[in-house]
Phi, psi and omega in degrees: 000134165311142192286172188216101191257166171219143238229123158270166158085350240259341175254024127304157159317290176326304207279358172262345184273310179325301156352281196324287167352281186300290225273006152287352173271015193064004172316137154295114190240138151207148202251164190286223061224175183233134186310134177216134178325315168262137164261131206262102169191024166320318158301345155191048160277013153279354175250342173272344179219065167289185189270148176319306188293341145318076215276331195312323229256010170258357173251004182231132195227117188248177183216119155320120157197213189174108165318031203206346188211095164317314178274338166311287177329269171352302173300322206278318187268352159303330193264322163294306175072087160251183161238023170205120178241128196254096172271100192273321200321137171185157146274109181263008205239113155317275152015294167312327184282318153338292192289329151247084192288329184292297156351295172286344193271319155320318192229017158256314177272291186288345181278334165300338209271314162318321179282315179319296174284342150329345196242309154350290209283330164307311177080059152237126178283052181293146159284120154291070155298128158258100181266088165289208220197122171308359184258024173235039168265328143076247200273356168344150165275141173269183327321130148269161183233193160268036176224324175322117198281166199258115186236096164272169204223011152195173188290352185287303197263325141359262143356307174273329167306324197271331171277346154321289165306332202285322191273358178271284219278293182288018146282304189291328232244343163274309170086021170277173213247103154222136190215158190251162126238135171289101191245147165245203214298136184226155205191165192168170191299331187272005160333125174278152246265005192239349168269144180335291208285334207263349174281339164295290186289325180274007133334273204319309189300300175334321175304311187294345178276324173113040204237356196210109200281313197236118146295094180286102140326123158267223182319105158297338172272013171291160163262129157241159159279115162272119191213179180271126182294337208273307185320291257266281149344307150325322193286300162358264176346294202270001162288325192287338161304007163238103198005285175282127181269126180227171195246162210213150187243123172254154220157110193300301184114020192198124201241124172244123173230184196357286175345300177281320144316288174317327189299282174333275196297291183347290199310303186306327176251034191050033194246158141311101194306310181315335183260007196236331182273145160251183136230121198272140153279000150345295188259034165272124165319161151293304150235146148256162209235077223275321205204124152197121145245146178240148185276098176290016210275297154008292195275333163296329185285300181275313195290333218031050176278146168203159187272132173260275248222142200289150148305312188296290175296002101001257181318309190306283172326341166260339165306295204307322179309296179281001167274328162307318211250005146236038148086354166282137174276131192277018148295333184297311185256333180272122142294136176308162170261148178286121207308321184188154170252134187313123182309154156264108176224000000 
C-alpha cells in the first residue's frame, strides 16, 4: 500500500517542493493550510489541478488546520493515520519575528510541540521531521555542525531551538522516530518576495522592466550558506528513511555573503550591482547573524545526500522566473549559468 504522509506547512516553498517529491515517490500527501480570506496556494496549485490523465492531483488532500490549535492537530492526525509527517509550518522571516516575537514563538516553538503531542497521545507510530533551522547557531563560529552549540540571536531561532529540543526530548523520552534537520539558507523561484535573495532577483527584473530605479538593502555582509530547496527537500525524505532517528545538518559547505549574492545576480545580467543598490538602515536586524556555514558530512555519510545544483544555477533560475513574471525576456539578458563560483569562506 502506498505510505501516506502529512504535510505543515505544505503551501510553502518547502512544503511544495517536498508534495512534488512524496507524491512522485507514489505517496498519498495531505497538506495543512490555514484558513484565510485570501487564498495563498500558488504553489501548488499544479497538484491540486493536473491533466485528467494525472493520477496525482487524486493523491494530494488538503485540510484546514493551524499550529495554534491542539485539537485540530489531534483531529488531523487521527483522522490522516500517517506515516510520515513533515512539520514544515513556521513564521519564518527572522525580521519579522523581532516585531511578533509571542507570535513566533507559538507557532515555531509551542505548536511543534502541540504536534508532537498529537502523535503521542495517538499511540501511531509515525515519522517525525522537524525543521530547524542554521539561525539557531547564531554567532557560533563556522563551520557549524550538529555538535557545534547553539547561541540564536532572534526569536525566530529561539523559537526553534525550543522545538529543536522539544523533538530531541519526545524521542530520547517517548521513543518516537523524530528527528530534526538543521537545513541552512535554501532558496528557488518560490521563495517569498521578502527574503534577501528572492527581493535581490525580482528587484533586478523589476529594474530591467523600468519599473525600479534603487534596490534598498540591509547588512550586505552577512554570510549565508546557499543552497536549492528542491536539493533540500530530498534530505527530508531520506532521513525518515532510516533505521534509526538522527538529527542532520544540511549544506552546501560554502558561505557567501548579501554582497555576493547581489553581486552574482547583477552579473548574470549584465548589469553592475554597485549602481543599483543601497543600503537602508530601515531593514538592518536589531542582531545580526554575522557567518554561517555548514558541515554536511553526517549527511553525506549516512544519508548519502549531497546537493545537484550549483549557486550560480541557483540564482540563474530565480532570475529567469522573476524576468518572466515580470514580463522581460529572459534571452534578451541571461546567459547559461556557470558550473560555480569560486567559494568564499
Amino acid at each position: 500500500m502506498a505510505r501516506t504522509a502529512l504535510i505543515t506547512g505544505v503551501t510553502g516553498q518547502d512544503g511544495s517542493y517536498l508534495a512534488e517529491l512524496l507524491l512522485e515517490k507514489g505517496y498519498e500527501v495531505h497538506g495543512v493550510v490555514r484558513r484565510s480570506s485570501s487564498m495563498n496556494r500558488g504553489r501548488i496549485d499544479h497538484l491540486q489541478h493536473s491533466n485528467p490523465g494525472q493520477p496525482a492531483s487524486s493523491r494530494f488532500v488538503l485540510h484546514y488546520g493551524d499550529m495554534t490549535d491542539s485539537g485540530g492537530l489531534n483531529r488531523l492526525v487521527k483522522t490522516v493515520r500517517p506515516d510520515e509527517i513533515y512539520n514544515l509550518a513556521a513564521q519564518s522571516h527572522v525580521q519579522i519575528s523581532f516585531d511578533q516575537p509571542e507570535y513566533t514563538g507559538d507557532t515555531d516553538g509551542v505548536g511543534t510541540t502541540r504536534l508532537l503531542e498529537a502523535i503521542r497521545t495517538t499511540g501511531l507510530p509515525a515519522r517525525f521531521y522537524q525543521a530547524s533551522t542554521s539561525e539557531m547557531f547564531g554567532v557560533s563560529a563556522p563551520p557549524q555542525s550538529e555538535t557545534t552549540p547553539f547561541r540564536p540571536r532572534s526569536p525566530y531561532a529561539i523559537a526553534k531551538l525550543y522545538a529543536h529540543w522539544m523533538t530531541i526530548n519526545y524521542r530520547e523520552a517517548h521513543h518516537l522516530f523524530a528527528c530534526s534537520g538543521i537545513l541552512f539558507n535554501h532558496e528557488s523561484p518560490r521563495r517569498g518576495e521578502n527574503f534577501v535573495t528572492r527581493k535581490i532577483t525580482r528587484g533586478i527584473a523589476q529594474i530591467l522592466a523600468g519599473k525600479l530605479d534603487k534596490l534598498r538593502m540591509g547588512n550586505l555582509d552577512a554570510k549565508r550558506d546557499w543552497g536549492h530547496a528542491r536539493d533540500y527537500v530530498r534530505a527530508m525524505w531520506l532521513m525518515l528513511q532510516q533505521d534509526e532517528p538522527e538529527d542532520y545538518v544540511i549544506a552546501s559547505g560554502v558561505d557567501r555573503s548579501v554582497r555576493d549574492f547581489a553581486e552574482t545576480a547583477f552579473r548574470l545580467v549584465g548589469l553592475d550591482w554597485r549602481k543599483y543598490v543601497e543600503v537602508d538602515e530601515a531593514y538592518m536586524r536589531p542582531a545580526d547573524v554575522p557567518d554561517l556555514r555548514g558541515d554536511a558530512t553526517k549527511a553525506a555519510t549516512k544519508l548519502g545526500w549531497k546537493p545537484s545544483i550549483t549557486f550560480d544555477q541557483l540564482v540563474h533560475e530565480m532570475l529567469e522566473h522573476d524576468l518572466k513574471l515580470e514580463g522581460v525576456d529572459p534571452a534578451s539578458h541571461l546567459g547559461k549559468p556557470r558550473a560555480g563560483i569560486s567559494p568564499r569562506r
